[in-house]
Structures are given as structure tokens and as C-alpha cells.
PDB file with SEQRES, HELIX, SHEET and CRYST1 records, atoms N, CA, C and O in Angstrom:
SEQRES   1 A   80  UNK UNK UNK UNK UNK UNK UNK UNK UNK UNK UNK UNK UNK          
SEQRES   2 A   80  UNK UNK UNK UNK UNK UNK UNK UNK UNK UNK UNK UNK UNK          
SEQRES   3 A   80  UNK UNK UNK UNK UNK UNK UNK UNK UNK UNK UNK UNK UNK          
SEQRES   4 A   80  UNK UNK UNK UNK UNK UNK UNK UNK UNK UNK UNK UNK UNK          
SEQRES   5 A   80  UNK UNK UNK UNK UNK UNK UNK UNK UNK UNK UNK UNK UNK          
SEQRES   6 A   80  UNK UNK UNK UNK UNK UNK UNK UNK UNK UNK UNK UNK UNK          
SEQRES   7 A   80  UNK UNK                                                      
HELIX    1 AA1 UNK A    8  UNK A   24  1                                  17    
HELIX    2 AA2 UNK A   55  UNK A   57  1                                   3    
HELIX    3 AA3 UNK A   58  UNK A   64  3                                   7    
HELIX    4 AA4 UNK A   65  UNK A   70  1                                   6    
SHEET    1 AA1 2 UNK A  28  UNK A  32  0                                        
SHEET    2 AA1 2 UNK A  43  UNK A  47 -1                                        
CRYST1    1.000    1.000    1.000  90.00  90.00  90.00 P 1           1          
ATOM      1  N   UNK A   1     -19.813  -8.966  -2.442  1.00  0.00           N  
ATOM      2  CA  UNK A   1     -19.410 -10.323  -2.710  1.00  0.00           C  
ATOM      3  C   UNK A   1     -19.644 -11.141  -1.437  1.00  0.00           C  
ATOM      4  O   UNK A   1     -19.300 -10.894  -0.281  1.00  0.00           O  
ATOM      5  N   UNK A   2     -20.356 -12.240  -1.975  1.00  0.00           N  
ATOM      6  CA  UNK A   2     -21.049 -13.348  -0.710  1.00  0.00           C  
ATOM      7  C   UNK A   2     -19.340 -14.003  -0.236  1.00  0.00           C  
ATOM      8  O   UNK A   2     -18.390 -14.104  -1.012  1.00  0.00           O  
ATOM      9  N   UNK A   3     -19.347 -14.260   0.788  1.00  0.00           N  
ATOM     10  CA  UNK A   3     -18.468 -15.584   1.446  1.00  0.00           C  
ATOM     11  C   UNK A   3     -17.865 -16.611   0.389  1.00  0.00           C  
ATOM     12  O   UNK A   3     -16.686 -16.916   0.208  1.00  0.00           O  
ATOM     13  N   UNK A   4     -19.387 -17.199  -0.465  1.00  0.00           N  
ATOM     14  CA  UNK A   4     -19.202 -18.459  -1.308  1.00  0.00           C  
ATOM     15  C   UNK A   4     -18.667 -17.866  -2.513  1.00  0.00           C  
ATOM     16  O   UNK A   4     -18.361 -18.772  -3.288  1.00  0.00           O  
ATOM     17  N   UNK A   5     -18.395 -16.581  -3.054  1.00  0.00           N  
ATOM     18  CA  UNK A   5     -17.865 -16.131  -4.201  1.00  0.00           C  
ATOM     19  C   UNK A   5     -16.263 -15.754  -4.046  1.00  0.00           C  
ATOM     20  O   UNK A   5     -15.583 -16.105  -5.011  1.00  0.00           O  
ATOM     21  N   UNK A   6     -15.582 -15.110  -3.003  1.00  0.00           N  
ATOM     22  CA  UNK A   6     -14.384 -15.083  -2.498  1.00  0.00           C  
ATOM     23  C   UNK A   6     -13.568 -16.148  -2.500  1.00  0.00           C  
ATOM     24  O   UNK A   6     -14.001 -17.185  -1.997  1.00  0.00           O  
ATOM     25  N   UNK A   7     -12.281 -16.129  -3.035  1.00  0.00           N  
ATOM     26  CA  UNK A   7     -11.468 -16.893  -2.961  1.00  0.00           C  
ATOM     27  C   UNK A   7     -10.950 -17.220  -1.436  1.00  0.00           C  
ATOM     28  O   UNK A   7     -11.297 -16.639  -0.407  1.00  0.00           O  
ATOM     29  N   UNK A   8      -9.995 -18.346  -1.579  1.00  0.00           N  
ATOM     30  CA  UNK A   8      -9.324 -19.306   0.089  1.00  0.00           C  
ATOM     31  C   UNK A   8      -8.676 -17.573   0.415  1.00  0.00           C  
ATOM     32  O   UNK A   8      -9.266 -16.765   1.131  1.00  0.00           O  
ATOM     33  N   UNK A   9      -7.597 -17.352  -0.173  1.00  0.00           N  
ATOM     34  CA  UNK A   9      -7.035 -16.168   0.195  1.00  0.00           C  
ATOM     35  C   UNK A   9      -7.807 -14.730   0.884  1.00  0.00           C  
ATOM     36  O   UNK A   9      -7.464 -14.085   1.875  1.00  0.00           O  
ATOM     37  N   UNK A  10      -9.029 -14.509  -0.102  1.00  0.00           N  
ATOM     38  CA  UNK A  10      -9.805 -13.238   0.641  1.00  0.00           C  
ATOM     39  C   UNK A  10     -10.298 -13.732   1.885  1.00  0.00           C  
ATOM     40  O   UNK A  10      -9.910 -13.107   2.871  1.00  0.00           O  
ATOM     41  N   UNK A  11     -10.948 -14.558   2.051  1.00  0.00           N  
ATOM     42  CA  UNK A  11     -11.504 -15.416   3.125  1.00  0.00           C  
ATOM     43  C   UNK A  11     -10.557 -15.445   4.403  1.00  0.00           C  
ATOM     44  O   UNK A  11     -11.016 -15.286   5.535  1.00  0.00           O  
ATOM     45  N   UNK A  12      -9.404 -15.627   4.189  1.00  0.00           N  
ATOM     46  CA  UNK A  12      -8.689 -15.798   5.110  1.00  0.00           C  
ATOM     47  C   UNK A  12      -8.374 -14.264   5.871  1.00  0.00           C  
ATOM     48  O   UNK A  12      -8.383 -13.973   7.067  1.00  0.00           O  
ATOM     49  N   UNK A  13      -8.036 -13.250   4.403  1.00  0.00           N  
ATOM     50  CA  UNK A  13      -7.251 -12.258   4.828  1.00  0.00           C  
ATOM     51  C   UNK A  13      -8.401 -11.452   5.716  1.00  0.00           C  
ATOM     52  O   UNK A  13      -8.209 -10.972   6.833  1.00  0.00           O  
ATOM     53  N   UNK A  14      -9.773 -11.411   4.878  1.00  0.00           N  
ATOM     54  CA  UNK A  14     -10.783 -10.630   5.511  1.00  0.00           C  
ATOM     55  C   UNK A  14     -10.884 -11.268   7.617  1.00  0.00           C  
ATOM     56  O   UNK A  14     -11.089 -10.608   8.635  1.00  0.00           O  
ATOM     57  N   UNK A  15     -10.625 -12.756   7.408  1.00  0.00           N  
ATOM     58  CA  UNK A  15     -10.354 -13.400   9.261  1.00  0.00           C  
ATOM     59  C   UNK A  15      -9.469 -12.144  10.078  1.00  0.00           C  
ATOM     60  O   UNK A  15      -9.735 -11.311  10.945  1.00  0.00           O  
ATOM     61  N   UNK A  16      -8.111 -12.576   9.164  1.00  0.00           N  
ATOM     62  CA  UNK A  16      -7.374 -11.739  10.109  1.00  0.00           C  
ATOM     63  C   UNK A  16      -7.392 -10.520  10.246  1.00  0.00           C  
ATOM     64  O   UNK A  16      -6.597  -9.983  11.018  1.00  0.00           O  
ATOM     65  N   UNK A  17      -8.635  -9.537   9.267  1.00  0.00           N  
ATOM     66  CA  UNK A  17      -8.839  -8.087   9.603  1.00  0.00           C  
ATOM     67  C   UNK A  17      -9.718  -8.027  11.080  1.00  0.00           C  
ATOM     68  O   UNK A  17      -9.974  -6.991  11.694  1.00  0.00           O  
ATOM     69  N   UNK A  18     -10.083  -9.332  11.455  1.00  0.00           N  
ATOM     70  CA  UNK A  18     -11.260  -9.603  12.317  1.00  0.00           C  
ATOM     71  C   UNK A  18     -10.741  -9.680  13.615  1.00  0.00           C  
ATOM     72  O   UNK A  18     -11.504  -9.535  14.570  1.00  0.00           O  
ATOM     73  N   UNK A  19      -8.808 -10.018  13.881  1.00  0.00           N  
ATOM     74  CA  UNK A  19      -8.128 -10.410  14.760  1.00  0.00           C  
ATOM     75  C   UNK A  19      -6.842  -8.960  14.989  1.00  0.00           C  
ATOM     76  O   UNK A  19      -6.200  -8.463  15.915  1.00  0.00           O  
ATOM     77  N   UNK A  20      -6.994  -8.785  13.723  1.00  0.00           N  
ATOM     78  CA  UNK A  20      -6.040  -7.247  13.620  1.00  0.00           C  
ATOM     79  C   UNK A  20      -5.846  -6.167  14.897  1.00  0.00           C  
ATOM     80  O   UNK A  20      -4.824  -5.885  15.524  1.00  0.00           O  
ATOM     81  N   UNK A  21      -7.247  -5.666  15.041  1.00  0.00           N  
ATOM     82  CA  UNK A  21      -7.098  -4.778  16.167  1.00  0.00           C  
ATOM     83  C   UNK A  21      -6.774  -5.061  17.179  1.00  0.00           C  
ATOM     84  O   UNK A  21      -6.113  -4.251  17.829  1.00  0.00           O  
ATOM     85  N   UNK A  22      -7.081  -6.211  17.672  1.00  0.00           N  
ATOM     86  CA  UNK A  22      -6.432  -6.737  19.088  1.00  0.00           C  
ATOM     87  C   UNK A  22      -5.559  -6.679  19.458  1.00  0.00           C  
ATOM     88  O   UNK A  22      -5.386  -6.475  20.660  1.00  0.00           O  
ATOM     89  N   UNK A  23      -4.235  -6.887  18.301  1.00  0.00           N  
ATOM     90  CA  UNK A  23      -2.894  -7.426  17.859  1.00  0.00           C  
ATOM     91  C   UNK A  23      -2.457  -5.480  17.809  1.00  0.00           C  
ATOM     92  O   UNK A  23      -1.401  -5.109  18.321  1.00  0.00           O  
ATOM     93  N   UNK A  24      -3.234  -4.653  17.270  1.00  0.00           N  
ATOM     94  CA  UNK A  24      -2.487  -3.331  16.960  1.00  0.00           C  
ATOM     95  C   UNK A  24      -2.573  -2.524  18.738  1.00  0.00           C  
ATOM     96  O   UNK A  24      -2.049  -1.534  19.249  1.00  0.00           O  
ATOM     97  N   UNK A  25      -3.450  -3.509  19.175  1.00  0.00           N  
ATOM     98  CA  UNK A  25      -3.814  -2.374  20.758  1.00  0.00           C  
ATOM     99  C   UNK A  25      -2.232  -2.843  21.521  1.00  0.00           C  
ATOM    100  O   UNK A  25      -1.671  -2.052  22.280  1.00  0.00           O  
ATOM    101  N   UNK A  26      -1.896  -3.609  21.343  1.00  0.00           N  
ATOM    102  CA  UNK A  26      -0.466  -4.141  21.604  1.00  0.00           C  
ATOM    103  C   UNK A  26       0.682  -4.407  21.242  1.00  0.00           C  
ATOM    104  O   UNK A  26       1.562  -5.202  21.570  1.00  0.00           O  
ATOM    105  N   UNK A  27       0.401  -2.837  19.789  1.00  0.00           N  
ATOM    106  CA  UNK A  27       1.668  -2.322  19.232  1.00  0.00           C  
ATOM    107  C   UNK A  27       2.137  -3.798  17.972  1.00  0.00           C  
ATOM    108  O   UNK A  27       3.186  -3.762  17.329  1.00  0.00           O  
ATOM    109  N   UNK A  28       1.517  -4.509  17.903  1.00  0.00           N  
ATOM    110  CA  UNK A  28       2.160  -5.572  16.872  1.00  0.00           C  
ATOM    111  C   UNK A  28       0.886  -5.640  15.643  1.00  0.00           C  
ATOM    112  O   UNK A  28      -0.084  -4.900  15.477  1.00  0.00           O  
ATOM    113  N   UNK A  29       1.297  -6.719  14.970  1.00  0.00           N  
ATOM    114  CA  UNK A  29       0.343  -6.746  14.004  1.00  0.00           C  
ATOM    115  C   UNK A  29       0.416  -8.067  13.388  1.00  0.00           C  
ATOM    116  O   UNK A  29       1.236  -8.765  13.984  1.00  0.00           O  
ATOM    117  N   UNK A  30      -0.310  -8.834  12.126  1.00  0.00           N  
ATOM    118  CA  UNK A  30      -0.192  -9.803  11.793  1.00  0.00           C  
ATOM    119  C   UNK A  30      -0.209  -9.723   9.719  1.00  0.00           C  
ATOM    120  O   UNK A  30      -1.146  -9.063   9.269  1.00  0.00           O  
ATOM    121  N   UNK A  31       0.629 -10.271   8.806  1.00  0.00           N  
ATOM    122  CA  UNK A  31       0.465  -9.952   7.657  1.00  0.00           C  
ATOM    123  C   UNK A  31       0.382 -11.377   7.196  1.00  0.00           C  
ATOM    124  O   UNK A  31       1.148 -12.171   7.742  1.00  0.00           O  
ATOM    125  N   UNK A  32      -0.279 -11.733   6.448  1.00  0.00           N  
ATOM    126  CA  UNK A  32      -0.568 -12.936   5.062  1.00  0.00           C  
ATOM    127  C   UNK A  32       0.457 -13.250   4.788  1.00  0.00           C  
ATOM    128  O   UNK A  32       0.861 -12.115   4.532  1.00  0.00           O  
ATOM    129  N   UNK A  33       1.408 -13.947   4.580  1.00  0.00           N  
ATOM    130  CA  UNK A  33       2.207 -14.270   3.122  1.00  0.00           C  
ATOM    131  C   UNK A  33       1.672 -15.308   2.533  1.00  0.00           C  
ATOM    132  O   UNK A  33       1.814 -15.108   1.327  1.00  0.00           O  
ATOM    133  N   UNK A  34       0.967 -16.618   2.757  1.00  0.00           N  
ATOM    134  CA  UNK A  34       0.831 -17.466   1.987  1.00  0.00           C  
ATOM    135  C   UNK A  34      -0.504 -18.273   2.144  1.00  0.00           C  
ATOM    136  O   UNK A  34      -1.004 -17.935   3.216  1.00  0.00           O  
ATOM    137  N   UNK A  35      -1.238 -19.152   1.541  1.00  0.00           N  
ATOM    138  CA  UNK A  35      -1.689 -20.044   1.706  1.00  0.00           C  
ATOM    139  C   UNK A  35      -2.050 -21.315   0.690  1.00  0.00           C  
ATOM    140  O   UNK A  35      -2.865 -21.302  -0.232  1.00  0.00           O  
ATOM    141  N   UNK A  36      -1.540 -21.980   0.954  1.00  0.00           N  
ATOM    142  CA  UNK A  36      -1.234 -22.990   0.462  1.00  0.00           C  
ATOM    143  C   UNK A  36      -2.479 -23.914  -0.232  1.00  0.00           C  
ATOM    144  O   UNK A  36      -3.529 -23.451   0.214  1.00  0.00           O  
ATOM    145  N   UNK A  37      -2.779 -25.104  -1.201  1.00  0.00           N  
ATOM    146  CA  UNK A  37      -3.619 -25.448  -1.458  1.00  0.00           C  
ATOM    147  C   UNK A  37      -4.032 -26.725  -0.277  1.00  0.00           C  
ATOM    148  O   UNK A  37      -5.026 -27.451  -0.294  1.00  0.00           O  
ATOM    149  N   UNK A  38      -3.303 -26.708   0.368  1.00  0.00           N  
ATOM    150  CA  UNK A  38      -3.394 -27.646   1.522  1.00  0.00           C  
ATOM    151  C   UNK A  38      -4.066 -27.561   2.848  1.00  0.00           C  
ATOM    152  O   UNK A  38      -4.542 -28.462   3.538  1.00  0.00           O  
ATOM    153  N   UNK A  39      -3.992 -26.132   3.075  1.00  0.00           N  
ATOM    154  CA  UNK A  39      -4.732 -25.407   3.919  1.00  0.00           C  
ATOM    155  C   UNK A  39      -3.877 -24.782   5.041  1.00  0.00           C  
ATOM    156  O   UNK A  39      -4.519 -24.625   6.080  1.00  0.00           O  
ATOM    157  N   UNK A  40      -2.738 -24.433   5.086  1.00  0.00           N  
ATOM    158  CA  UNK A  40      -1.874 -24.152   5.559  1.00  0.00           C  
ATOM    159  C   UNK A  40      -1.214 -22.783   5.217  1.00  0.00           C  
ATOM    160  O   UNK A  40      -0.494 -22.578   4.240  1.00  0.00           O  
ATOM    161  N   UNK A  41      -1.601 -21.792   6.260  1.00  0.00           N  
ATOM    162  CA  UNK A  41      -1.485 -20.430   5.901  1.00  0.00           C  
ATOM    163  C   UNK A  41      -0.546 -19.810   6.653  1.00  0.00           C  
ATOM    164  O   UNK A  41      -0.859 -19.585   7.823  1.00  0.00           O  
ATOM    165  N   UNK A  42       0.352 -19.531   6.340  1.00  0.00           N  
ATOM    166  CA  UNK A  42       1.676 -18.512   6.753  1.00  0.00           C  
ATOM    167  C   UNK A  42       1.416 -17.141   6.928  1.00  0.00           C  
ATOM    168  O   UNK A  42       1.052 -16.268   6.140  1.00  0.00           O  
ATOM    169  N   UNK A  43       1.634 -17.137   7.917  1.00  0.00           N  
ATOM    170  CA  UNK A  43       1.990 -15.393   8.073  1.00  0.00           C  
ATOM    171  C   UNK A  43       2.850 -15.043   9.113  1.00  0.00           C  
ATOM    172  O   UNK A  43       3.265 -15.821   9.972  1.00  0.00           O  
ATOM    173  N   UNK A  44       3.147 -13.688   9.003  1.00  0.00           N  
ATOM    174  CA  UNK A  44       4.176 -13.511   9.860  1.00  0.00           C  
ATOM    175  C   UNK A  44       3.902 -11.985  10.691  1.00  0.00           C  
ATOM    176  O   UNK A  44       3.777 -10.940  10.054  1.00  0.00           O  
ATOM    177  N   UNK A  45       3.856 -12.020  11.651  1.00  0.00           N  
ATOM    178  CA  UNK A  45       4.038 -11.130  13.213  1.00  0.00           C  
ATOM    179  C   UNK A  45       4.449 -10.084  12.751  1.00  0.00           C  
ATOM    180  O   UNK A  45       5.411 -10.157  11.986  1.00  0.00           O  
ATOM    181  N   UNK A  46       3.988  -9.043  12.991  1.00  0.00           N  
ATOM    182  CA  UNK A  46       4.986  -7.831  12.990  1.00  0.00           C  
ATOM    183  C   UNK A  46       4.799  -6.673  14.264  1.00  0.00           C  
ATOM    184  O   UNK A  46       3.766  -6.605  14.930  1.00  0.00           O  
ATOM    185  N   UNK A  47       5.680  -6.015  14.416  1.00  0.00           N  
ATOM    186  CA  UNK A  47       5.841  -4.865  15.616  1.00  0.00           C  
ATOM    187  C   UNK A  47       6.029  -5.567  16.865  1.00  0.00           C  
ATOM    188  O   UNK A  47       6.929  -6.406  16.838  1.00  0.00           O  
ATOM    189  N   UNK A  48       5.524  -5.458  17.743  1.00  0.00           N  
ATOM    190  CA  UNK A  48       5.951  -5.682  18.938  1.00  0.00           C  
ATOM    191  C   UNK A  48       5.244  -7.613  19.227  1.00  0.00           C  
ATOM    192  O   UNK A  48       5.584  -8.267  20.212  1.00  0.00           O  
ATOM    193  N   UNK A  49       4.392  -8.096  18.263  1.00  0.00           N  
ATOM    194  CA  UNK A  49       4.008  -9.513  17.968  1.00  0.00           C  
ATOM    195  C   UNK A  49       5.231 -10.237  17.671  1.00  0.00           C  
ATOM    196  O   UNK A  49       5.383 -11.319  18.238  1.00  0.00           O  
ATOM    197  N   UNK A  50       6.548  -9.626  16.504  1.00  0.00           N  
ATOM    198  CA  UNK A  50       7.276 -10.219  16.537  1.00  0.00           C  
ATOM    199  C   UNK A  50       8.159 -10.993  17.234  1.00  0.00           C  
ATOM    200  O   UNK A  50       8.249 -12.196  16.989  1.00  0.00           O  
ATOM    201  N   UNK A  51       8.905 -10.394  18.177  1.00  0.00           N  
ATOM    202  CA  UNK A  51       9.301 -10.727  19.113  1.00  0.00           C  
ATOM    203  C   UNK A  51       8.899 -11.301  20.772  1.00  0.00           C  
ATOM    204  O   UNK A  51       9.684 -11.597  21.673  1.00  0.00           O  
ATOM    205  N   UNK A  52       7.573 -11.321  20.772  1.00  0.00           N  
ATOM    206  CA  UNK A  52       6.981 -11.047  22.397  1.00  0.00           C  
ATOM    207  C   UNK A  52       6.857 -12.725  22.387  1.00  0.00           C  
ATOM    208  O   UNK A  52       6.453 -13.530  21.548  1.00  0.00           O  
ATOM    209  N   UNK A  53       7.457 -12.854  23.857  1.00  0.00           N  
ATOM    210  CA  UNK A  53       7.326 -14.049  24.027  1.00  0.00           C  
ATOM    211  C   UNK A  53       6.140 -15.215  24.369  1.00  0.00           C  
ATOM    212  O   UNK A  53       6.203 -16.424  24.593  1.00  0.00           O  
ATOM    213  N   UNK A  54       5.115 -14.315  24.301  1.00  0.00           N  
ATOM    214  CA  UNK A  54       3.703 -14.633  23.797  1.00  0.00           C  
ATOM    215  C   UNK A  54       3.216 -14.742  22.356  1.00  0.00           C  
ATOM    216  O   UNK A  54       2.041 -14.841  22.002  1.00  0.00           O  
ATOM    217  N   UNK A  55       4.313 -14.708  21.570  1.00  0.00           N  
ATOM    218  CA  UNK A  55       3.451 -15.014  20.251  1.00  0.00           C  
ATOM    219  C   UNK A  55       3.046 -16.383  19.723  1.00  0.00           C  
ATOM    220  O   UNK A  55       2.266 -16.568  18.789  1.00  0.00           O  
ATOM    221  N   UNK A  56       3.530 -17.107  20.272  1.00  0.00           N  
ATOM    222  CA  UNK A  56       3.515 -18.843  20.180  1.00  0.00           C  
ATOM    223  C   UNK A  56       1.629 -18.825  20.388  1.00  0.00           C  
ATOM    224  O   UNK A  56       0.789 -18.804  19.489  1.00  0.00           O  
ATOM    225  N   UNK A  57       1.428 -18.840  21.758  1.00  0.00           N  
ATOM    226  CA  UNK A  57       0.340 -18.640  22.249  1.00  0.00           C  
ATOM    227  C   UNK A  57      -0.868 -17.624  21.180  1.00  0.00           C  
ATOM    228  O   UNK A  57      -2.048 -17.893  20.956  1.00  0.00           O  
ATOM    229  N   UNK A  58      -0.048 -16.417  20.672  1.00  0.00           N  
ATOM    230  CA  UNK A  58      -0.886 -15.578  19.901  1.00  0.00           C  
ATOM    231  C   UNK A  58      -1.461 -15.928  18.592  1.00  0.00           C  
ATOM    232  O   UNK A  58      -2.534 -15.568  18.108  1.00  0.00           O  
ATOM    233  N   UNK A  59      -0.261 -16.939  17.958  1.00  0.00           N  
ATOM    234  CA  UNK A  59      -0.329 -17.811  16.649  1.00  0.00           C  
ATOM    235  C   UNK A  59      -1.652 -18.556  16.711  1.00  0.00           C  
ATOM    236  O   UNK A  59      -2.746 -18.270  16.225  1.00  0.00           O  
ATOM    237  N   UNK A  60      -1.178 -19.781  17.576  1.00  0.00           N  
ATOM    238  CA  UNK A  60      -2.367 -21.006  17.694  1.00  0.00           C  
ATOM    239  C   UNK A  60      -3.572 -20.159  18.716  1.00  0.00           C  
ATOM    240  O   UNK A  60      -4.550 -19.918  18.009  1.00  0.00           O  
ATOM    241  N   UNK A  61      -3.738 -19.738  19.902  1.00  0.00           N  
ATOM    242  CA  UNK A  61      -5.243 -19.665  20.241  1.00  0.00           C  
ATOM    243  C   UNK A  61      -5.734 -18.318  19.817  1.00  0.00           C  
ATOM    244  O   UNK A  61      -6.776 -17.758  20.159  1.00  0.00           O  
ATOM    245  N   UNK A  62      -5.229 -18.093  19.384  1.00  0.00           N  
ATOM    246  CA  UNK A  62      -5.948 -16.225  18.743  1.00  0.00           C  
ATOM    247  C   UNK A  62      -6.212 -16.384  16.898  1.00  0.00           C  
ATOM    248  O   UNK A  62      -7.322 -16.470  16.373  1.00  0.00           O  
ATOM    249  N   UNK A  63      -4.827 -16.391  16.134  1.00  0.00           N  
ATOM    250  CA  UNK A  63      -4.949 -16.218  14.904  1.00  0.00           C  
ATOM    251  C   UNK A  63      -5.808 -17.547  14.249  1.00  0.00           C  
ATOM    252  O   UNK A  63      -6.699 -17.602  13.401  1.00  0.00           O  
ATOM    253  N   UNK A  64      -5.234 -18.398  14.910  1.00  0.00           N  
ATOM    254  CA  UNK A  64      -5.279 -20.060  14.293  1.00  0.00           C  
ATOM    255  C   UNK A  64      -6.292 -20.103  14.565  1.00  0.00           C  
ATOM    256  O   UNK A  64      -7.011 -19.997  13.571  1.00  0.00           O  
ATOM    257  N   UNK A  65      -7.134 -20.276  15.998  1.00  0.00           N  
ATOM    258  CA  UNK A  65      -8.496 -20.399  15.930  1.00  0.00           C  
ATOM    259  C   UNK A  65      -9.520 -19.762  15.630  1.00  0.00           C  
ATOM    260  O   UNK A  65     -10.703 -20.096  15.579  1.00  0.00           O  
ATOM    261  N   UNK A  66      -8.928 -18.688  15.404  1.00  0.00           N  
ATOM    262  CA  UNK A  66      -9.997 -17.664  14.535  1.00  0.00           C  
ATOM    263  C   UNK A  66     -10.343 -18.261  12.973  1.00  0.00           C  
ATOM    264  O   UNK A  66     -11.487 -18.488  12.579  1.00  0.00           O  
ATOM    265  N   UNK A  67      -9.198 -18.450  12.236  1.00  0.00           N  
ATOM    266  CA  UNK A  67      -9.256 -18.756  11.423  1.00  0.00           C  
ATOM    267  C   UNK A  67      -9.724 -20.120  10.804  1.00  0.00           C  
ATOM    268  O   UNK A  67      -9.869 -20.226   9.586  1.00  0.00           O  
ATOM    269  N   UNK A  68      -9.861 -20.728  11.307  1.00  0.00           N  
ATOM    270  CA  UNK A  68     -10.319 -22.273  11.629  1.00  0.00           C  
ATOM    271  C   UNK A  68     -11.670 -22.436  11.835  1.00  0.00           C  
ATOM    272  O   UNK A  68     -12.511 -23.197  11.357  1.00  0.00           O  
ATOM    273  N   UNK A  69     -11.697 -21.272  12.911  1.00  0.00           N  
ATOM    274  CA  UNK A  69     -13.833 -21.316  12.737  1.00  0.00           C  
ATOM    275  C   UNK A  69     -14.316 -20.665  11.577  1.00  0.00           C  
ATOM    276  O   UNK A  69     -15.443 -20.876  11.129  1.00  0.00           O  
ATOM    277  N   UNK A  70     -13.297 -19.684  10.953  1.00  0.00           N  
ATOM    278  CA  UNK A  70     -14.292 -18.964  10.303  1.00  0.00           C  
ATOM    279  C   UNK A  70     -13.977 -19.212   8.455  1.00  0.00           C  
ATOM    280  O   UNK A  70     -14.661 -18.663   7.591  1.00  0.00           O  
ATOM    281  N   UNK A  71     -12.936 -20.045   8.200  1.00  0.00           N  
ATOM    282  CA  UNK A  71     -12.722 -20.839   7.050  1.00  0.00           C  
ATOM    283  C   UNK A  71     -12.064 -22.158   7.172  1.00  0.00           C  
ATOM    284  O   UNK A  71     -10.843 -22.293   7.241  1.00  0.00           O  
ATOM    285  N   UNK A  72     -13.165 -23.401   7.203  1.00  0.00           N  
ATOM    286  CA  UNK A  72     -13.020 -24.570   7.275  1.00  0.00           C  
ATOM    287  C   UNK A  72     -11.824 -25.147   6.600  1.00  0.00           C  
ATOM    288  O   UNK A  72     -11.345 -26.200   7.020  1.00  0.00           O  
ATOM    289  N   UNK A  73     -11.281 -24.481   5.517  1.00  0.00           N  
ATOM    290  CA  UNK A  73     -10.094 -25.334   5.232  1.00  0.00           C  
ATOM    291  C   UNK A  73      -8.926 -25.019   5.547  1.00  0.00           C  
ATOM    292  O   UNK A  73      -7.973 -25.419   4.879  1.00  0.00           O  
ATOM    293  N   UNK A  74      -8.773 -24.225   6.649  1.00  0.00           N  
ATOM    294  CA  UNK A  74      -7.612 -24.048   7.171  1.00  0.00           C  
ATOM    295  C   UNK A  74      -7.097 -24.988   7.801  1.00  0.00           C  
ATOM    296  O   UNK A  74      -7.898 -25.028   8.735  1.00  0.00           O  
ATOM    297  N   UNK A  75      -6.286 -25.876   8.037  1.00  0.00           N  
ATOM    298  CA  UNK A  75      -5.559 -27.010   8.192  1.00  0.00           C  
ATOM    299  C   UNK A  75      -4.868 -26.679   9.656  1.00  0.00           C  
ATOM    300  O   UNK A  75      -5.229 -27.230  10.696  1.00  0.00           O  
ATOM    301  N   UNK A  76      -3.732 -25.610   9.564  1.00  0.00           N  
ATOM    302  CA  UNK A  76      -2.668 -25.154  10.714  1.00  0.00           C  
ATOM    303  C   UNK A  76      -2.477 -23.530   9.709  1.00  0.00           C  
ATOM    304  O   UNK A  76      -2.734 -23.082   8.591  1.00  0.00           O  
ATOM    305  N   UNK A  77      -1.615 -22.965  11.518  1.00  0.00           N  
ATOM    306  CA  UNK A  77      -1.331 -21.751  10.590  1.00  0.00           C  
ATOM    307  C   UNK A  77       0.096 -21.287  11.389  1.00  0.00           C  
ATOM    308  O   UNK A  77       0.189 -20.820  12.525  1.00  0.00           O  
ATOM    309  N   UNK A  78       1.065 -21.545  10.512  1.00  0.00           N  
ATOM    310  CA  UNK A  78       2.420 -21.135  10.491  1.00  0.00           C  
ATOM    311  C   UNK A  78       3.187 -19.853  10.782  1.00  0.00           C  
ATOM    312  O   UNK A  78       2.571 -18.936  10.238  1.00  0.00           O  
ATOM    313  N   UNK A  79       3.947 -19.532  11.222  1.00  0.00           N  
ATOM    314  CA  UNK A  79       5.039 -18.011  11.301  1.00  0.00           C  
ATOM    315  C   UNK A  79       6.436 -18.267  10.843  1.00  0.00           C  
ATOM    316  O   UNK A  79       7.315 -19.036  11.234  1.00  0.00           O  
ATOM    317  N   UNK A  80       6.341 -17.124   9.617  1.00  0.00           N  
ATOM    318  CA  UNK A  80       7.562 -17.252   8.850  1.00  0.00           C  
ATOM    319  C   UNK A  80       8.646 -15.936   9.268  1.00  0.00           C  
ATOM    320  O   UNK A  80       9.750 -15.850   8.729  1.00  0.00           O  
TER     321      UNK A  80                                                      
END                                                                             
């Protein structure tokens, strides 16, 4: 399945398999919960991402801009 046949959701989730390992070499991780028709995609931190006082930073220049280059309608991307 091409890019242009995948739904907003696969598109997104397949991003963050792209950002995943980075996030697991440092014991944390990142999961989907939502995305919105607006372009506004939730997810939330897990393992040692949750809590680290670098995740602010990990959200917006790691997850967010990943996701932003690599599916245009991502808007912002949230932690629930």
C-alpha cells in the first residue's frame, strides 16, 4: 500500500515507528491515541519518556517535527 492509499491514522502511526527506536534506546516509548480531523494528534509517552524532564522538548522537536514533515496535515501534536 502506496502513502496516497493509507489513511491520516496509518500515516501517522507508520511516522512514529520511524521515531520509536530512539525513544526505546532511552527506556521510554511513544503510543497513538488519537487524531483528530483537524490535524491534531495525541499521544502519550510511555516508560522512562513519561516522566523525564525532557519530554516537552521530546514532544515538539523530535515527535512533532517528524511528523509534520512526513504528513502535511498534522497541525500540532499533543500529550495526554
Amino acid at each position: 500500500m502506496n502513502t496516497k492509499e493509507m489513511t491520516l491514522q496509518e500515516r501517522v502511526e507508520k511516522t512514529l515507528d520511524t521515531v520509536r527506536p530512539a525513544l526505546r534506546a532511552d527506556g521510554g516509548g511513544v503510543e497513538l491515541v488519537d487524531v483528530s480531523e483537524d490535524g491534531v494528534v495525541a499521544v502519550r509517552l510511555t516508560g522512562a519518556c513519561g516522566g523525564c524532564p525532557m519530554s516537552t522538548l521530546t514532544l515538539k522537536m523530535g515527535i512533532e517535527r517528524a511528523l509534520r514533515e512526513q504528513v502535511p496535515e498534522v497541525k500540532r501534536v499533543e500529550s495526554v
